[in-house]
C-alpha positions in Angstrom: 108.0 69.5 71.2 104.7 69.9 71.0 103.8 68.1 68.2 106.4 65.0 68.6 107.7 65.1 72.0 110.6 66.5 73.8 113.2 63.7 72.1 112.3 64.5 68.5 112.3 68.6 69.6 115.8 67.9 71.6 117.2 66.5 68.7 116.6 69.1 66.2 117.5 72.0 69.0 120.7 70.6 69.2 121.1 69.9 65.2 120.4 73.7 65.3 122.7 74.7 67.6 125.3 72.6 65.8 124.5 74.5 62.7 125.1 78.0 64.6 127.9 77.3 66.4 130.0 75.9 63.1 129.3 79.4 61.2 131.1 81.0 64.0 135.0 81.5 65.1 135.7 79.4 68.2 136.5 82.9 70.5 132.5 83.8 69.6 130.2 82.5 72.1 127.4 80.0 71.3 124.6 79.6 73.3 121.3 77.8 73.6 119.6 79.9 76.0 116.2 78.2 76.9 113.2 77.1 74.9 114.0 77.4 71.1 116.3 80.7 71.8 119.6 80.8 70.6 122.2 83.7 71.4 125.9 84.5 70.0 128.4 87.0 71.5 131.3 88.2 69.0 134.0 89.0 71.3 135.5 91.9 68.9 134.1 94.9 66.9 133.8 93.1 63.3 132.4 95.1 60.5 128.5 95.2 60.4 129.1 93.4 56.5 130.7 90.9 58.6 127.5 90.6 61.3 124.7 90.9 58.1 126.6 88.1 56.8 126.6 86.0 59.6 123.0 87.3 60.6 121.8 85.7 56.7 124.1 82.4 57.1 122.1 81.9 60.7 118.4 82.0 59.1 120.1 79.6 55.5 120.8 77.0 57.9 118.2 76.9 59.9 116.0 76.9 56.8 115.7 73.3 56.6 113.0 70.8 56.6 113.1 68.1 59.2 111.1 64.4 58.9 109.2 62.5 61.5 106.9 59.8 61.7 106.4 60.2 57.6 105.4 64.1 58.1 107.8 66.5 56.8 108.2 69.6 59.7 109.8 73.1 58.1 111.6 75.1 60.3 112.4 78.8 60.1 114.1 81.3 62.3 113.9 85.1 63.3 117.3 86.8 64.2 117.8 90.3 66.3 121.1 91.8 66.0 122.4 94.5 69.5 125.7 95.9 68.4 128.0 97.8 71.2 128.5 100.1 72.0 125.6 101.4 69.7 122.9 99.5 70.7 124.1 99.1 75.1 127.0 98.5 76.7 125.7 95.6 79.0 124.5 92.3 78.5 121.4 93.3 79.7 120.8 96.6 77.3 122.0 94.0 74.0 119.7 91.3 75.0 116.8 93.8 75.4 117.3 95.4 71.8 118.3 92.1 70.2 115.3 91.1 71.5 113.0 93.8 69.7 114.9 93.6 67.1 114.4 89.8 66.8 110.4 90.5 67.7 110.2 92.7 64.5 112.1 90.2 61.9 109.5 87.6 63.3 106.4 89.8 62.6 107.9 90.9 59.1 107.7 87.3 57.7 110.1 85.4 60.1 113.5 83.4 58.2 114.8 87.7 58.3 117.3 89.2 60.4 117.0 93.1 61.7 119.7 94.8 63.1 118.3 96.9 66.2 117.5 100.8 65.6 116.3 102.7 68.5 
């Protein structure tokens, strides 16, 4: 967005969230959450393999490079992982530690994932 306007930026936030969404089963939740956020509920207790897995597939595919106007734009992501009942049992209490937990994989090097410890 800031470099090439809010048309070029829409298009690859929703590219993105395509991307997300198809690594997912169609009872998880997808969401695009504001700015260049994304968030994904798993309705049931999966195995953490499972969540690593998906975690890993997340930052593959949004390892990409995009092109405009002749200039080639790489784009990376950071993903924190809350699990419940571990990490909270509310929206609020996941958000909050996937949120530190996404902070941290962002400071370590960004395209990681970290899974929440308190």
């Amino acid at each position: 967005n800031d470099h090439f306007g809010h048309v070029y930026g829409d298009h690859v936030l929703i590219e993105i969230g395509q991307k997300i969404h198809s690594i997912f089963r169609d009872e998880d939740i997808t969401a695009h959450i504001g700015g260049d956020e994304f968030c994904v509920f798993l309705r049931h207790q999966i195995p953490e393999e499972i969540i690593e897995l998906r975690a890993k597939q997340i930052c593959e595919a949004i390892r990409t490079e995009y092109r405009v106007a002749g200039n080639v734009v790489p784009s990376s992501c950071s993903v924190g992982v809350a699990i419940a009942p571990r990490h909270g049992n509310s929206y609020h209490q996941l958000y909050k530690n996937a949120d530190k937990a996404q902070y941290i994989a962002k400071k370590s090097g960004k395209n990681k994932y970290v899974i929440f410890e308190q």
